[in-house]
C-alpha positions as CSV (number, residue, x, y, z in Angstrom):
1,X,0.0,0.0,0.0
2,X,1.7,3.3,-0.8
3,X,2.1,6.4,1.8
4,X,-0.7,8.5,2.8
5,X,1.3,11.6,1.0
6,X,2.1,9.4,-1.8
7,X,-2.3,8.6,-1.9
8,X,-2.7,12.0,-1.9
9,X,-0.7,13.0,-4.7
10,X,-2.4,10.7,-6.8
11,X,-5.4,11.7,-5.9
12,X,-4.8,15.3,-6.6
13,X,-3.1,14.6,-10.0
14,X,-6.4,12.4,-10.9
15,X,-8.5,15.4,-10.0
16,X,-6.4,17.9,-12.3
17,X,-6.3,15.3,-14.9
18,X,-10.1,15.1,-14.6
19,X,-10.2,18.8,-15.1
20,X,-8.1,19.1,-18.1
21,X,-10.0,16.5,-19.8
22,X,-13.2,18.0,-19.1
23,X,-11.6,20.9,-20.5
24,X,-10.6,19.1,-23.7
25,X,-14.2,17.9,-24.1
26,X,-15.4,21.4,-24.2
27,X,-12.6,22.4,-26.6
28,X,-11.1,24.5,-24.4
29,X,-7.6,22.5,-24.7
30,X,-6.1,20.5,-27.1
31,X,-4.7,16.7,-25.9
32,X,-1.6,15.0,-27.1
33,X,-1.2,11.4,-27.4
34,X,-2.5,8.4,-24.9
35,X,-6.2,9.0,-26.3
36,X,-6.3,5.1,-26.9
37,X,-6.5,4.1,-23.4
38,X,-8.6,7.2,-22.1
39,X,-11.0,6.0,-24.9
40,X,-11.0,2.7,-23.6
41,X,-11.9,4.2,-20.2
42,X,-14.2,6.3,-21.3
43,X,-16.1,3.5,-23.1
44,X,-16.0,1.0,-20.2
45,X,-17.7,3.8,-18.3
46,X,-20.1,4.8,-20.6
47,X,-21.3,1.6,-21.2
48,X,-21.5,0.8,-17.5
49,X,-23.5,4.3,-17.5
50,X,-26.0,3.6,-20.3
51,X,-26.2,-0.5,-19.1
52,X,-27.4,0.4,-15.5
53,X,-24.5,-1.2,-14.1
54,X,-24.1,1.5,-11.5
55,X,-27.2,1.6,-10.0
56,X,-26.7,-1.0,-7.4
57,X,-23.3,0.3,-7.1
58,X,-24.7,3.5,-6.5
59,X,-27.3,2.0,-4.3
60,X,-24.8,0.5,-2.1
61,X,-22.8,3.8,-1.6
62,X,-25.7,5.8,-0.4
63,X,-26.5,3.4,2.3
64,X,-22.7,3.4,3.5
65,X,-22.4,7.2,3.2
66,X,-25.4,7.1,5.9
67,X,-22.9,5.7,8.2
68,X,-19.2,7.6,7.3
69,X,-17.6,8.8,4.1
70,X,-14.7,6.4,4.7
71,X,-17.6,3.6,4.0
72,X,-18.9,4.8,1.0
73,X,-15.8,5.1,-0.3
74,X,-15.0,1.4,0.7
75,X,-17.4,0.1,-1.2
76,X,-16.6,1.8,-4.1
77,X,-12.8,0.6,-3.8
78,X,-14.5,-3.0,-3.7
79,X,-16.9,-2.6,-6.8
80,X,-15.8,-6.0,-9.3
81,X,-15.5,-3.2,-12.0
82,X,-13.1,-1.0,-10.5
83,X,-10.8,-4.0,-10.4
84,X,-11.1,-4.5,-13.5
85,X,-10.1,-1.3,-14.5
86,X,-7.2,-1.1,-12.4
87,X,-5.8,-4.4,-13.9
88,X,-6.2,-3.7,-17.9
89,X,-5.5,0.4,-17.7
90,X,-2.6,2.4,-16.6
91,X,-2.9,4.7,-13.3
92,X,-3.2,7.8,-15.0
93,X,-6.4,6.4,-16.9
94,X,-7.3,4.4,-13.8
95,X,-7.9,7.7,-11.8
96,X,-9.6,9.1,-14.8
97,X,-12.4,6.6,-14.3
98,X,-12.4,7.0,-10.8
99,X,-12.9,10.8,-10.7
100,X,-15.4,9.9,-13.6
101,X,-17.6,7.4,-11.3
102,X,-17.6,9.5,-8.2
103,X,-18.7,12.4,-9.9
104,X,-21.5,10.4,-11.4
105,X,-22.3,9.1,-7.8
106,X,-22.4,12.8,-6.8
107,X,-24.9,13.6,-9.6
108,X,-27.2,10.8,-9.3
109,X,-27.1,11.2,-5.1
110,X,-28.1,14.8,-5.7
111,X,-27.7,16.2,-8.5
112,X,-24.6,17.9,-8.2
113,X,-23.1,19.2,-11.4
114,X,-19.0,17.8,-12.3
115,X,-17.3,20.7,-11.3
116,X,-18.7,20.8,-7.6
117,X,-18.3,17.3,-7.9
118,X,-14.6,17.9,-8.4
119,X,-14.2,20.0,-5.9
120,X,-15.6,17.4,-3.2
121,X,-13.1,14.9,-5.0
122,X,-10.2,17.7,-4.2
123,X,-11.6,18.2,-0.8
124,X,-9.8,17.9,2.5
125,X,-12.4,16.0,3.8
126,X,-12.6,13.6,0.6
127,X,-9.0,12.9,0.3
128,X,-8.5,12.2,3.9
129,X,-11.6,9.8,3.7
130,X,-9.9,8.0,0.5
131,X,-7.1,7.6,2.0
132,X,-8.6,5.8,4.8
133,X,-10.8,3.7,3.3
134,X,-8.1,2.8,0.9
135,X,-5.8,1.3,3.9
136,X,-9.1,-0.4,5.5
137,X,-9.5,-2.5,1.8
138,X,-6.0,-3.1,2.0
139,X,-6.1,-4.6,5.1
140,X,-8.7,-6.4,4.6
141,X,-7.2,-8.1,1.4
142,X,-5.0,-8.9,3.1
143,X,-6.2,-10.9,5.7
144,X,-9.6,-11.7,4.0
């Protein structure tokens, strides 16, 4: 498992790497090369989107986020399909489709549009919470 600072990093280069593609969907940027795997990224999510397949997901992180963030974050580091995402993709696009997921949670919770979304993601609060729930999971690979 890496370091909490090390988490943290990561977690803040996802977040600007969320925002500069967001920017290059509104053709506010141009991108350079890599587009292959983002693609493949974006397509794993958007047919997870338009399939439904995050609605039980989704489901499942509501009820946890009753109880702590740290939770509903735990069950998202669980979901089958994250796995699979982290196996077949680098961790630059990885993060990608994490930032994308969460902010999809956000706007099917309540509505909340991407870039409040982000800046949850970006949040104190949030990373703190990820970084935690990420060391409970690990743990619990581990000795589960």
């Amino acid at each position: 498992m890496a370091s909490t600072t090390k988490q943290q990093k990561r977690a803040k280069r996802a977040a600007t790497k969320a925002r500069q593609n967001r920017m290059v969907r509104s053709g506010q940027a141009v991108k350079g090369g890599g587009e292959s795997t983002s693609t493949s990224v974006d397509q794993v999510f958007n047919k997870a989107m338009d399939s439904g397949s995050y609605n039980a997901l989704f489901d499942k992180m509501k009820s946890a986020q009753e109880t702590s963030l740290e939770s509903m974050i735990s069950v998202f580091l669980v979901d089958p399909l994250l796995a699979l995402v982290l196996k077949g993709h680098s961790e630059e696009h990885s993060t990608d489709y994490i930032c994308k997921v969460l902010c999809a949670y956000r706007q099917w919770l309540d509505g909340t549009e991407e870039e409040e979304a982000m800046a949850w993601l970006e949040s104190d609060e949030f990373q703190s919470a990820y970084v935690t729930a990420s060391e409970i999971v690990s743990k619990q690979k581990k000795f589960g």
